[in-house]
ROSE-4610 file (N, C-alpha, C; in Angstrom, 1 decimal, always signed):
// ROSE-4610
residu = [X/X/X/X/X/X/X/X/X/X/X/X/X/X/X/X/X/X/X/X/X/X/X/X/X/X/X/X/X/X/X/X/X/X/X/X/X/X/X/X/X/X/X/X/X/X/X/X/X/X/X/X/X/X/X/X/X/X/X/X/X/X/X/X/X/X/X/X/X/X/X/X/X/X/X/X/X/X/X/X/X/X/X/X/X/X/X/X/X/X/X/X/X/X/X/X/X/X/X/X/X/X/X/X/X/X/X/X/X/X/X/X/X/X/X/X/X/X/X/X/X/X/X/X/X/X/X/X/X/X/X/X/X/X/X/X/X/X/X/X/X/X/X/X/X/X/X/X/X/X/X/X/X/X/X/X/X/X/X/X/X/X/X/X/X/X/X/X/X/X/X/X/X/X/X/X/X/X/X/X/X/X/X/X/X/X/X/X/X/X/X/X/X/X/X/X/X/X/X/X/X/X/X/X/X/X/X/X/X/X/X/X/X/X/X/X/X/X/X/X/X/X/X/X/X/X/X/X/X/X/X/X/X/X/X/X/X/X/X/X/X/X/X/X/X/X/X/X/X/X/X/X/X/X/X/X/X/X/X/X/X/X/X/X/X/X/X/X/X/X/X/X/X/X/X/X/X/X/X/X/X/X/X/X/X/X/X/X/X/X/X/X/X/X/X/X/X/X/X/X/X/X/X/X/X/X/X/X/X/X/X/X/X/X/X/X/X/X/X/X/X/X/X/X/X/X/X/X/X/X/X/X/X/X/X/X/X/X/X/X/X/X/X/X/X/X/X/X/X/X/X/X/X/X/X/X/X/X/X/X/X/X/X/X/X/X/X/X/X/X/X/X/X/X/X/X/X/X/X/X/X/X/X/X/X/X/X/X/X/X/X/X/X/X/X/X/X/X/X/X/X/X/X/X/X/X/X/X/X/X/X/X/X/X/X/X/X/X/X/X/X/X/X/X/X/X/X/X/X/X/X/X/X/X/X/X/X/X/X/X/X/X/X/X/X/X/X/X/X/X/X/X/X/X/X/X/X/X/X/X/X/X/X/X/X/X/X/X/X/X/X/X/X/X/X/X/X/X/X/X/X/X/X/X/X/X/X/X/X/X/X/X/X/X/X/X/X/X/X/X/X/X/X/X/X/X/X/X/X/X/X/X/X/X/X/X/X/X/X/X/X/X/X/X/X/X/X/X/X/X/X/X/X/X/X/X/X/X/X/X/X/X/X/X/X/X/X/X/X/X/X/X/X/X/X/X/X/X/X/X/X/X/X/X/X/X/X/X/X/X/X/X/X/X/X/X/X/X/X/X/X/X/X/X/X/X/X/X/X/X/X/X/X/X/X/X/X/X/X/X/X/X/X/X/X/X/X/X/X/X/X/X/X/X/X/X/X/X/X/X/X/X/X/X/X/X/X/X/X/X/X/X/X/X/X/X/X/X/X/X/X/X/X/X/X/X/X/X/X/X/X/X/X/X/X/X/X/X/X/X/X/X/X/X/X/X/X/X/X/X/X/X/X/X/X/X/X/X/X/X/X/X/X/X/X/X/X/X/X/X]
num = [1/1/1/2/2/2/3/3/3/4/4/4/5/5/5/6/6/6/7/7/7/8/8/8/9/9/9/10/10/10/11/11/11/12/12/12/13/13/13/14/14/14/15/15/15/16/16/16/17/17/17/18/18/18/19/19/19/20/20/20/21/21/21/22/22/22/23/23/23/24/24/24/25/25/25/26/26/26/27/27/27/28/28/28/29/29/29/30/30/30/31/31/31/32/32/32/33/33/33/34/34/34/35/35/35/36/36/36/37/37/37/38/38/38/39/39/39/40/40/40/41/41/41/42/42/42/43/43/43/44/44/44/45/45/45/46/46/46/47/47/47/48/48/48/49/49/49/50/50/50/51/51/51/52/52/52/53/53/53/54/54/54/55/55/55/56/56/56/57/57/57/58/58/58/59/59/59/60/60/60/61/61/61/62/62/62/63/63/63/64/64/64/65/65/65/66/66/66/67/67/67/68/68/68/69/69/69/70/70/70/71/71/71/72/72/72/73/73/73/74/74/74/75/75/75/76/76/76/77/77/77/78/78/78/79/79/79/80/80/80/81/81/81/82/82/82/83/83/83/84/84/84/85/85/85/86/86/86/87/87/87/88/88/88/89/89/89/90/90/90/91/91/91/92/92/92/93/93/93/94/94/94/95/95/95/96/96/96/97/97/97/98/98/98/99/99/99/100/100/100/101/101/101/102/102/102/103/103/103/104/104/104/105/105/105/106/106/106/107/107/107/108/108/108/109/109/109/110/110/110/111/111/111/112/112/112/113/113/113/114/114/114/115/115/115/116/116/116/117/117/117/118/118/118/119/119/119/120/120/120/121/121/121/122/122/122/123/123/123/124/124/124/125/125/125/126/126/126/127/127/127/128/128/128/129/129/129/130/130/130/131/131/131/132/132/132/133/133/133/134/134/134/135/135/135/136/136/136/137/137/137/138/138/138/139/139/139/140/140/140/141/141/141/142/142/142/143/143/143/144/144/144/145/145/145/146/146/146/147/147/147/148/148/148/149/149/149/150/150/150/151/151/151/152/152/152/153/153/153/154/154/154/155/155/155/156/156/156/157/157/157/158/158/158/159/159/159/160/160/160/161/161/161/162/162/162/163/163/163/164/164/164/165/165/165/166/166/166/167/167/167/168/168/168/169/169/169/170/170/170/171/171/171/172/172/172/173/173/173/174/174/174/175/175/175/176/176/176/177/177/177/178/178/178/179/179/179/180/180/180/181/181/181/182/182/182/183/183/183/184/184/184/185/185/185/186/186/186/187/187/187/188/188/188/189/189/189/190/190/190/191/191/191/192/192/192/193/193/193/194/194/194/195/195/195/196/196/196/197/197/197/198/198/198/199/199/199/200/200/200/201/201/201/202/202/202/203/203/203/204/204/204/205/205/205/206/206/206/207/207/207/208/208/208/209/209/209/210/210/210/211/211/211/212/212/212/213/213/213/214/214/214/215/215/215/216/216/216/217/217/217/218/218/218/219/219/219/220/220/220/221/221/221/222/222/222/223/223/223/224/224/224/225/225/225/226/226/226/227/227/227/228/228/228/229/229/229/230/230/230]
x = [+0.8/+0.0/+0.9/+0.6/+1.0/+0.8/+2.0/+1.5/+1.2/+0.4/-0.7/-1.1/-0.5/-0.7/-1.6/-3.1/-4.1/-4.1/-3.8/-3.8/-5.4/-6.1/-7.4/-8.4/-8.0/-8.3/-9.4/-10.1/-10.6/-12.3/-12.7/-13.8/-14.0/-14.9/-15.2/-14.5/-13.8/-13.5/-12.0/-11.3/-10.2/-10.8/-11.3/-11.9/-12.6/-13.1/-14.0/-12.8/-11.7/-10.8/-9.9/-9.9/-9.4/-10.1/-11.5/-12.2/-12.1/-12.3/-12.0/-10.5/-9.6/-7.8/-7.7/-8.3/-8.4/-9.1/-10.3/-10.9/-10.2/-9.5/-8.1/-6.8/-6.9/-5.8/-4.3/-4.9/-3.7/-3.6/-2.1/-2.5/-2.1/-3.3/-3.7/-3.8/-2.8/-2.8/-3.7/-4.5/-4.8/-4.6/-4.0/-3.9/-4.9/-4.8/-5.9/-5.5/-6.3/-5.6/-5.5/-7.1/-7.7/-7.6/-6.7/-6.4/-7.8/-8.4/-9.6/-10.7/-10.9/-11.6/-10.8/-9.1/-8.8/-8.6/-8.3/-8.5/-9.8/-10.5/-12.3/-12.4/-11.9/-12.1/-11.6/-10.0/-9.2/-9.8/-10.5/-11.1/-12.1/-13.0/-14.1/-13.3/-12.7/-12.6/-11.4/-10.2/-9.4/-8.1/-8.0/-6.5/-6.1/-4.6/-3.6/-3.8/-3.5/-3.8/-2.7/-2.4/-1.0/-1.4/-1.1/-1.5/-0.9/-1.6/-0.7/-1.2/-1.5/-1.5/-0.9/-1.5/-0.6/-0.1/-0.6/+0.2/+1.4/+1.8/+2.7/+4.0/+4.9/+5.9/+6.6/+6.5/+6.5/+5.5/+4.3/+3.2/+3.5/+3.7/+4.6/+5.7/+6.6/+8.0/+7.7/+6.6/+6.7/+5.8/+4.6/+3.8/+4.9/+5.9/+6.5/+7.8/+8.3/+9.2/+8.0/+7.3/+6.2/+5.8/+6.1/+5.6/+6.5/+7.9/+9.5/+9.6/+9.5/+9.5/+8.6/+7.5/+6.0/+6.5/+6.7/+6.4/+7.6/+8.6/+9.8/+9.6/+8.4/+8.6/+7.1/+6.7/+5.6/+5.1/+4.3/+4.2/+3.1/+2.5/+1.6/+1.1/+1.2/+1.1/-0.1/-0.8/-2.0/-2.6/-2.4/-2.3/-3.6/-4.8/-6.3/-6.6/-6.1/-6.2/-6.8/-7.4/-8.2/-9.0/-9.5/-10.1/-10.8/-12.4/-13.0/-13.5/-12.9/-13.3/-14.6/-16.1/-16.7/-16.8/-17.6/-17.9/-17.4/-16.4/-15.6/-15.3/-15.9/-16.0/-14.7/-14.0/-12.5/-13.0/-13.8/-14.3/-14.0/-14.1/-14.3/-13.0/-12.5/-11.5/-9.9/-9.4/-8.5/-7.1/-6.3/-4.7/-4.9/-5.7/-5.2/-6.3/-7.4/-8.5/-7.6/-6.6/-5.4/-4.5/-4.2/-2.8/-3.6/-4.6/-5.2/-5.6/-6.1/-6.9/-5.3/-4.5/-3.0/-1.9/-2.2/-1.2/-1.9/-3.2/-3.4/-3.4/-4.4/-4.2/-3.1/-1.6/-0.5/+0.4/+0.9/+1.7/+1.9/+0.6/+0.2/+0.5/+0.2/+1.1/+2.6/+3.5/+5.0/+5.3/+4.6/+5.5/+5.3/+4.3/+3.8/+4.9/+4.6/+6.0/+7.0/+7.1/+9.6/+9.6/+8.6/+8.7/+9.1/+7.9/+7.6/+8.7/+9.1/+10.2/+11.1/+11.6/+13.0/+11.8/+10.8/+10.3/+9.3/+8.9/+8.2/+9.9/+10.6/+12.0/+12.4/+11.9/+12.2/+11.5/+10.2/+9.4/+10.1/+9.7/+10.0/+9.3/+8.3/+7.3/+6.3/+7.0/+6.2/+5.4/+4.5/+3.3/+3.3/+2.6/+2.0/+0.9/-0.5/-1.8/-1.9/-2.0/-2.7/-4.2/-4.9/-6.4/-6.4/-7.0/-7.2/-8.8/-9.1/-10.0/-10.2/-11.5/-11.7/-11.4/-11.9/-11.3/-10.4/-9.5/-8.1/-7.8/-8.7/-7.8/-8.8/-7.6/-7.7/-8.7/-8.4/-9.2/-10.5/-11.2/-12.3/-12.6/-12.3/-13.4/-13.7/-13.0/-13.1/-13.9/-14.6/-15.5/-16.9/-17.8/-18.6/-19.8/-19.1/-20.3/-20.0/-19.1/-18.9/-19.3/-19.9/-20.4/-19.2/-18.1/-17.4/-16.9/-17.1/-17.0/-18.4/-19.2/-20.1/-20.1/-19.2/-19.0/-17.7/-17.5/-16.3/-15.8/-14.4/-14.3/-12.5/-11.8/-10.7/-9.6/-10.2/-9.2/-9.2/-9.5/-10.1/-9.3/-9.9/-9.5/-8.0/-7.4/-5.9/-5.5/-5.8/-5.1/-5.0/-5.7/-5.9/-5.2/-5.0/-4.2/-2.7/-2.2/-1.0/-0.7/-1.7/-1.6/-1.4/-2.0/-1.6/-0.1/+0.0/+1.8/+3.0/+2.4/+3.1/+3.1/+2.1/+2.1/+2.8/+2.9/+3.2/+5.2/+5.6/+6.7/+7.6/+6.8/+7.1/+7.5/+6.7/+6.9/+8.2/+8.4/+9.5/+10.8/+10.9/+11.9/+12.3/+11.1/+11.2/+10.8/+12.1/+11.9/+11.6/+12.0/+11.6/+10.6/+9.7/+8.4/+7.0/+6.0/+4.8/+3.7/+3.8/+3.0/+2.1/+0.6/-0.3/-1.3/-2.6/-2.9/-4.5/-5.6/-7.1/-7.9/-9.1/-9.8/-11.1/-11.8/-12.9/-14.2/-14.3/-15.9/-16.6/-17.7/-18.7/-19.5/-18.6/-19.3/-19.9/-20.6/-21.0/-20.4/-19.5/-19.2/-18.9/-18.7/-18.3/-18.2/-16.8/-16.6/-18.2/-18.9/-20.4/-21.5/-21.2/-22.2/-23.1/-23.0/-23.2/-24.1/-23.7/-24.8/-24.1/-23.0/-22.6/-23.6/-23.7/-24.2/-24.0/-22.3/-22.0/-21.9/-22.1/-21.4/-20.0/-19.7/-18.6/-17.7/-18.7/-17.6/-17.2/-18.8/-17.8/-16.8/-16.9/-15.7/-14.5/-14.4/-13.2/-12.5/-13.5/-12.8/-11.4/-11.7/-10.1/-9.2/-9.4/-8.3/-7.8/-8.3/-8.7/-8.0/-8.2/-7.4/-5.9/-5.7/-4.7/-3.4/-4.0/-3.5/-2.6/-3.8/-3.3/-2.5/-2.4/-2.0/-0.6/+0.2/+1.1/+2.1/+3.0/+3.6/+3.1/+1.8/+0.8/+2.1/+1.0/+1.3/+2.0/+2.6/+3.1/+3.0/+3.0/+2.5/+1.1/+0.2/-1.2/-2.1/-3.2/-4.6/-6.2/-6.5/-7.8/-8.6/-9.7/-11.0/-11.6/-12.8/-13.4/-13.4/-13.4/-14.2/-13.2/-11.8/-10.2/-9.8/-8.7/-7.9/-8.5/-7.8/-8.6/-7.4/-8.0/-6.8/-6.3/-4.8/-4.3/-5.2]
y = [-1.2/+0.0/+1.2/+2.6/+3.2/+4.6/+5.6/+7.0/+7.9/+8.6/+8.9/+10.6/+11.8/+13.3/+14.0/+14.4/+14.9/+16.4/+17.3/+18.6/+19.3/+19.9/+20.4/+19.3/+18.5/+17.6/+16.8/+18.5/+18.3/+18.6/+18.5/+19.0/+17.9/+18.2/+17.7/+16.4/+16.4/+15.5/+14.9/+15.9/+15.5/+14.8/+15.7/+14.4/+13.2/+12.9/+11.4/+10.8/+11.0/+10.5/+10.2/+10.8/+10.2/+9.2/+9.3/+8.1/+7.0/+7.3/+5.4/+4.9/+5.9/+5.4/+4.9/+5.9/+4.9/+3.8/+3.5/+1.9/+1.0/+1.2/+0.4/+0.0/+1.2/+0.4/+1.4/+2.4/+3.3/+4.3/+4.8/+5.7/+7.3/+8.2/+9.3/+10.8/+11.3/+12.5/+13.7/+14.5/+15.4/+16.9/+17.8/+18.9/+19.7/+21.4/+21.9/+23.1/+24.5/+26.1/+26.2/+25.6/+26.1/+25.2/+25.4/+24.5/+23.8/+24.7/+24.3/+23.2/+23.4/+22.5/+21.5/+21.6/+20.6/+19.3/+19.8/+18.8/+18.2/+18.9/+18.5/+17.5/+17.4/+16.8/+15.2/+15.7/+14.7/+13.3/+14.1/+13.6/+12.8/+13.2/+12.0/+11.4/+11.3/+10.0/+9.6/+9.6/+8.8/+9.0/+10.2/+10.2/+11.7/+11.5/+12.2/+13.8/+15.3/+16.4/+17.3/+17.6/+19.0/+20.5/+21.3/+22.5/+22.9/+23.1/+23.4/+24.6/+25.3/+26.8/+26.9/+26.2/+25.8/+26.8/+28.6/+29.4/+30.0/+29.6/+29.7/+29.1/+29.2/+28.7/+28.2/+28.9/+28.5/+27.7/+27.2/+26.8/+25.2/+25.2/+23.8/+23.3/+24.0/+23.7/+23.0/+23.6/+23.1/+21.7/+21.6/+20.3/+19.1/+19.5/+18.8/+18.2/+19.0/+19.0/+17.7/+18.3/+17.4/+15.9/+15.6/+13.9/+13.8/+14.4/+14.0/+13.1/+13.8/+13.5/+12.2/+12.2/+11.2/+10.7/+10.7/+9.2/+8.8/+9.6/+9.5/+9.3/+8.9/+8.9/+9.1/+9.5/+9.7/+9.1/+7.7/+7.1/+7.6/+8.6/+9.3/+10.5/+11.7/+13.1/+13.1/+13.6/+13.9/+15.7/+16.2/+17.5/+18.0/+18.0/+18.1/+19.8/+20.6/+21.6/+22.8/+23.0/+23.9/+25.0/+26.2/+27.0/+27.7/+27.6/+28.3/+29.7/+30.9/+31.6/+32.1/+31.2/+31.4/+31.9/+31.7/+32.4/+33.7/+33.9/+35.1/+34.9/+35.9/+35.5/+36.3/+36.2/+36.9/+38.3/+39.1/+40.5/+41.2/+40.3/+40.7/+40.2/+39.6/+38.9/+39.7/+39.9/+40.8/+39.8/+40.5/+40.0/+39.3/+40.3/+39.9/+38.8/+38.8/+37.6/+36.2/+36.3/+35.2/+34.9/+36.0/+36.0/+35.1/+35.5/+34.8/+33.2/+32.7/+31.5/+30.6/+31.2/+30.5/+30.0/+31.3/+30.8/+29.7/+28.8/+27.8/+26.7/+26.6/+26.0/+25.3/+26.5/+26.1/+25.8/+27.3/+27.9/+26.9/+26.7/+25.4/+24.5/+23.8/+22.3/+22.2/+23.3/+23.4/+23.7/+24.4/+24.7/+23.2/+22.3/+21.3/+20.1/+20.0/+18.9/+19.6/+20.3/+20.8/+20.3/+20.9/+20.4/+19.2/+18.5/+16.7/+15.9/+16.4/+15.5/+14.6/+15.2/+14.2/+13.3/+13.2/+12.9/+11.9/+11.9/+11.2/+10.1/+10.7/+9.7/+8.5/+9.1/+7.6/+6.7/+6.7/+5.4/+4.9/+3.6/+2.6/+2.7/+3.1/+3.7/+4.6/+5.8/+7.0/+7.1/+8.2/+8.8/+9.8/+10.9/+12.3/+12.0/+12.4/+12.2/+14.1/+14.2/+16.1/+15.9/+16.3/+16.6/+17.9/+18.0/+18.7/+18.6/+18.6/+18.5/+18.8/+17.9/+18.6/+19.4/+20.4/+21.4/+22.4/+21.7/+22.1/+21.1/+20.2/+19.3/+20.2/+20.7/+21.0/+20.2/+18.7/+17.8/+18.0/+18.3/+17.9/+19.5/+20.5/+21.6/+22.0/+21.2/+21.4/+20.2/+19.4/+18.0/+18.6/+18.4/+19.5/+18.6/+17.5/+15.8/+16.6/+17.1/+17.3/+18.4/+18.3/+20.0/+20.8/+20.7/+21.4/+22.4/+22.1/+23.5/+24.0/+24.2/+25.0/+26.1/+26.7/+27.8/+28.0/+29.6/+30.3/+30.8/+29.7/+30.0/+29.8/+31.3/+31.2/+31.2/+31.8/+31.8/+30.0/+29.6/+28.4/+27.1/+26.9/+26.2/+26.6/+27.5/+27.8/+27.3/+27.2/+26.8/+25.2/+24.8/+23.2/+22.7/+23.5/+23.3/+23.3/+24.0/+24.3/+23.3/+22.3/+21.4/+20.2/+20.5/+19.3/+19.7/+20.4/+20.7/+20.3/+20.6/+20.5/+18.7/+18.2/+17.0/+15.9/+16.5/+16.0/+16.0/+17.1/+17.6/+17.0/+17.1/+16.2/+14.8/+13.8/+12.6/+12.9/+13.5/+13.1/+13.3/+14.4/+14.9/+14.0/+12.9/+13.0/+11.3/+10.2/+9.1/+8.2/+8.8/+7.8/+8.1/+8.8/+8.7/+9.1/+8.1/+8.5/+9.2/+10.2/+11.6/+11.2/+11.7/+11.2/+12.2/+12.9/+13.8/+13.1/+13.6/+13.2/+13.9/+13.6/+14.6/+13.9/+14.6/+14.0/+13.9/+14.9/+15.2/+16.1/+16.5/+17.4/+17.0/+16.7/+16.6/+17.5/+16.8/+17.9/+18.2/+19.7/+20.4/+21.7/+22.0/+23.2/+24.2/+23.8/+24.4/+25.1/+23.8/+24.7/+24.5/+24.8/+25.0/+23.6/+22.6/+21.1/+20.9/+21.6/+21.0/+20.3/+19.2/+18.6/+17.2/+16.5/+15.7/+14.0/+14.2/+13.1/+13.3/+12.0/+11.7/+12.1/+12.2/+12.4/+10.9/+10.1/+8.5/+8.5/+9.1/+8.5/+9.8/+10.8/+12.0/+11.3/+10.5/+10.2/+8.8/+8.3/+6.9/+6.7/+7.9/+8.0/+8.5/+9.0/+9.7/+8.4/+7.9/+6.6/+5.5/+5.2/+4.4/+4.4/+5.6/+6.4/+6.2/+6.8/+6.8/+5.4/+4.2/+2.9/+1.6/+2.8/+2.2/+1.8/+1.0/+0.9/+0.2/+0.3/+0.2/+0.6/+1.3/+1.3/+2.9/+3.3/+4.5/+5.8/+6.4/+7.7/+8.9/+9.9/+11.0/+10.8/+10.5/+10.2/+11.2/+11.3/+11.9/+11.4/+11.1/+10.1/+10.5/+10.1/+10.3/+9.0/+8.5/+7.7/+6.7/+7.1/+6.0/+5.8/+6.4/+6.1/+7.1/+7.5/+7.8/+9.5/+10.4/+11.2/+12.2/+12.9/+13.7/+14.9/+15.2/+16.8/+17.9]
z = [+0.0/+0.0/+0.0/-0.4/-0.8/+0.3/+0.3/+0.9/-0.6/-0.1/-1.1/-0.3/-1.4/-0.9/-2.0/-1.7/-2.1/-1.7/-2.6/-2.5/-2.2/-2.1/-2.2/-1.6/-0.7/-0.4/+0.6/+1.4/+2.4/+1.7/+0.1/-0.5/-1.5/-2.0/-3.5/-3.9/-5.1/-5.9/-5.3/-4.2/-3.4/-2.3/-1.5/-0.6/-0.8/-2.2/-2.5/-2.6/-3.3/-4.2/-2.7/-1.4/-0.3/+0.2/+0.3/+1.0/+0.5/-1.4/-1.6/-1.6/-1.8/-2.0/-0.1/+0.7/+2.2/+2.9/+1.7/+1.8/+0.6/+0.5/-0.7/+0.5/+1.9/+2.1/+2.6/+1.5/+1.6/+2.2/+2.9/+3.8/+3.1/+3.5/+2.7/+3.8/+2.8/+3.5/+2.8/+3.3/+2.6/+3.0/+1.8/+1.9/+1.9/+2.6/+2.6/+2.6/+2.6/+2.5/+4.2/+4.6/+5.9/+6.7/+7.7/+8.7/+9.3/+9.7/+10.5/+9.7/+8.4/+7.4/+6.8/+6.9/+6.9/+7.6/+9.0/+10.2/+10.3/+10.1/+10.5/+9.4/+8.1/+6.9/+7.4/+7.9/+8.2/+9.2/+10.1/+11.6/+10.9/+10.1/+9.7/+8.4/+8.0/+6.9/+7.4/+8.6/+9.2/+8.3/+8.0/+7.1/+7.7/+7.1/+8.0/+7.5/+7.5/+7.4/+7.5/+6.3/+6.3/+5.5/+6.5/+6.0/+5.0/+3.5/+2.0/+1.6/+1.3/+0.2/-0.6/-2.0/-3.0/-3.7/-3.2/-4.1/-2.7/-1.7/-0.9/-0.7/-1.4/-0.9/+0.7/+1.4/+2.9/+3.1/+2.8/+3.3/+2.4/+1.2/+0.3/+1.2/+1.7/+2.4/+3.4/+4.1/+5.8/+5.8/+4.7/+4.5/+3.9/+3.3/+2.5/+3.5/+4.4/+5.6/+6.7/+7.1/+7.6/+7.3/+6.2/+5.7/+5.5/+5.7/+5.5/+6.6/+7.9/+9.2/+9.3/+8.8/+9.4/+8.8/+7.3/+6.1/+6.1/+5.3/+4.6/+3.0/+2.3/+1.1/+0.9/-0.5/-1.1/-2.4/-2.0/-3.4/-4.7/-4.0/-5.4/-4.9/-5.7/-5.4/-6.1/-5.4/-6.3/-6.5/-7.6/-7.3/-8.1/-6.9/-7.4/-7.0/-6.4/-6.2/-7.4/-7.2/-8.4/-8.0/-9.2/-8.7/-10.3/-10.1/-11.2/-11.3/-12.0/-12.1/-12.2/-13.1/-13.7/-15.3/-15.4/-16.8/-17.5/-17.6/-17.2/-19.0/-20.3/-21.6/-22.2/-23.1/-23.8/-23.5/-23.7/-23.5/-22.6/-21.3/-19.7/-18.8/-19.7/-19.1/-18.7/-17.6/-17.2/-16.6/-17.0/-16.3/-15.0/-14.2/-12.6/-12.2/-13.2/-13.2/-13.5/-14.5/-14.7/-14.1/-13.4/-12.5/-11.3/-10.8/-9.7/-10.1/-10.9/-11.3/-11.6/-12.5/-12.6/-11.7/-10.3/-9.2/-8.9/-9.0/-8.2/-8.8/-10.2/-11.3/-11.9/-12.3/-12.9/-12.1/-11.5/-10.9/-9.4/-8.7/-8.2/-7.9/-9.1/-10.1/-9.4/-10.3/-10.0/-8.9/-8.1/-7.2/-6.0/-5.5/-5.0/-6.0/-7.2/-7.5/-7.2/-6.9/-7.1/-5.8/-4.7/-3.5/-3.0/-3.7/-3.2/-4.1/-5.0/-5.5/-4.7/-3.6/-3.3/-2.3/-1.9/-1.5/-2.5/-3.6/-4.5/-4.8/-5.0/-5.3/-4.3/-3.2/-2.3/-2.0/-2.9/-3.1/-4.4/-4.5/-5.0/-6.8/-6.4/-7.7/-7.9/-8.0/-7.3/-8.9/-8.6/-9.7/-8.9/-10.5/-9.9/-10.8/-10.3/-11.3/-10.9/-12.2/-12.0/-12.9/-11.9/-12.3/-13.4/-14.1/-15.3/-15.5/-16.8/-17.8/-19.1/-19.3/-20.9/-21.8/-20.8/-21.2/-21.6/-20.8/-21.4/-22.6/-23.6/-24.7/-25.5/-26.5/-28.0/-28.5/-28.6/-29.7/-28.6/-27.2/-26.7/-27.1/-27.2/-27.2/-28.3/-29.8/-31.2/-31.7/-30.6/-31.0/-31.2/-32.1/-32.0/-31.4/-31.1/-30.0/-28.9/-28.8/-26.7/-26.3/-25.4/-24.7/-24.2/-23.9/-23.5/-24.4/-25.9/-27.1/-27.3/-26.1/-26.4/-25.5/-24.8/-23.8/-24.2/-24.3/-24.5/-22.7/-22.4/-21.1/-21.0/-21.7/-22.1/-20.6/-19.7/-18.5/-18.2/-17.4/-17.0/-17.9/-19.3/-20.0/-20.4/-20.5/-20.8/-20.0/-18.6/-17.1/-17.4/-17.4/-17.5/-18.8/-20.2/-20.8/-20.9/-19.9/-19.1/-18.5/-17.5/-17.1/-18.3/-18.6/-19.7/-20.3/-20.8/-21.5/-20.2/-19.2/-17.8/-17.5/-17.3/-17.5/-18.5/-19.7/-21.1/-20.7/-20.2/-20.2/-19.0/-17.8/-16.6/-17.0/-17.9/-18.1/-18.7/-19.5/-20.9/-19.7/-18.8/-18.2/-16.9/-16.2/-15.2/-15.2/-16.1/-16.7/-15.5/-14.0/-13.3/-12.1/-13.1/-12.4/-13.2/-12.6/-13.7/-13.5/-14.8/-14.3/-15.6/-15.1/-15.9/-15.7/-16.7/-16.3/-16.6/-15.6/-15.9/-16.0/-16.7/-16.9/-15.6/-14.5/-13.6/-14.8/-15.5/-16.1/-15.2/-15.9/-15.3/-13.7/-12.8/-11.8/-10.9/-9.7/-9.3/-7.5/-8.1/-6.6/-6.8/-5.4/-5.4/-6.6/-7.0/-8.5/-9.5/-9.5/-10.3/-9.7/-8.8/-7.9/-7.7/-7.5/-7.8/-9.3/-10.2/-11.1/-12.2/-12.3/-13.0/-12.8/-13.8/-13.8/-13.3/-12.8/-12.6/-10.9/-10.6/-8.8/-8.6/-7.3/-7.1/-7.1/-6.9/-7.3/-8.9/-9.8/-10.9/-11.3/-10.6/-11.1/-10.7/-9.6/-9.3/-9.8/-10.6/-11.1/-12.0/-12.5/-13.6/-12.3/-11.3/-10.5/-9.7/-9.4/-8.3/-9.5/-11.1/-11.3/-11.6/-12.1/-12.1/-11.4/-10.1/-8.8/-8.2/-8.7/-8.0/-9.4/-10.4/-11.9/-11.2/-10.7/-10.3/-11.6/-12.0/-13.6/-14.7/-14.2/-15.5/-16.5/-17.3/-18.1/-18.0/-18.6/-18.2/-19.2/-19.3/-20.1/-21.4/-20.1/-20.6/-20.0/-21.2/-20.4/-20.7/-19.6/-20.0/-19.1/-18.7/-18.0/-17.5/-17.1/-16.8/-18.1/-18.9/-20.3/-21.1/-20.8/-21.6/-22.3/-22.9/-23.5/-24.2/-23.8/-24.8/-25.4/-25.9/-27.0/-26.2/-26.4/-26.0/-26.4]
């Protein structure tokens, strides 16, 4: 069984994705901005709790310093932390609207792996799964089958496409470890106000297989139902 670090962890699609990876077996830590919501998160599903603020450097260092001490290694980073601007259309759309949405999104991403590295390195077979979406793939928002090319939502989906280039790039660079990027689907939390159409189990099924792919794949992006395009 595996140690197992869920960023955004104490909500939504991070917290499901802790409850089933800890009826599997494995021991799961989850990150959070808010101490207080993250302990309380921690206390009912029986997994461990480090204060992260994924656009803080000091706040990465000291969680990262912390499972140094407790764990000593980290066999899958899961970096689900996210944040939606809304419907925010090319017109209305402003710098500091991106500067904000990016520090947590991209910016995020990197600064949470540079961290966890030497600590992803002293497992035996580490993984990083970074949660994305749809809509960050070219080939899903130019499908004229998929609903996600029916809303112009250029902050947001640039972010998640970033993720993906970041993901893509991580694999080729980082031969001995597997970074894989997923898409949840339209589920329903926080993010839109619950009106996605899916459960939070099946948002988490590609994260959740992903996660426990042990030899499996590396610089891939897929969803629940397999394989989908950059």
């Amino acid at each position: 069984m595996g140690v197992i670090l869920i960023t955004g962890g104490n909500k939504g699609l991070g917290r499901e994705t802790a409850r089933r990876l800890l009826a599997l077996g494995h021991t799961v830590h989850i990150g959070a901005r808010d101490a207080g919501r993250g302990r309380a998160a921690a206390e009912e599903l029986g997994s461990g709790f480090v204060q992260l603020d994924v656009t803080d450097d000091a706040s990465v260092a000291a969680a990262a310093a912390e499972l140094t001490r407790g764990e000593g290694r980290l066999d899958v980073l899961i970096n689900n932390a996210g944040v939606f601007e809304g419907v925010v259309g090319p017109e209305e759309l402003t710098a500091g609207q991106a500067e904000a949405v990016y520090a947590v999104n991209v910016f995020g991403v990197v600064r949470v792996t540079h961290a966890f590295l030497p600590l992803l390195r002293a497992a035996d077979s580490p993984a990083i799964v970074n949660v994305s979406s749809g809509l960050g793939s070219f080939g899903v928002v130019n499908d004229p089958a998929r609903s996600e090319g029916a809303h112009a939502v250029p902050l947001y989906a640039s972010s998640k496409a970033a993720v993906g280039m970041l993901t893509v790039q991580y694999a080729k660079g980082l031969p001995d470890i597997r970074v894989n990027a997923v898409d949840p689907g339209f589920t329903a939390t926080d993010l839109n106000a619950n009106s996605g159409p899916q459960s939070l189990e099946e948002g988490t099924d590609a994260i959740v297989r992903m996660a426990t792919a042990a030899g499996g794949p590396t610089g891939t992006f897929s969803d629940r139902s397999g394989p989908l395009p950059w």
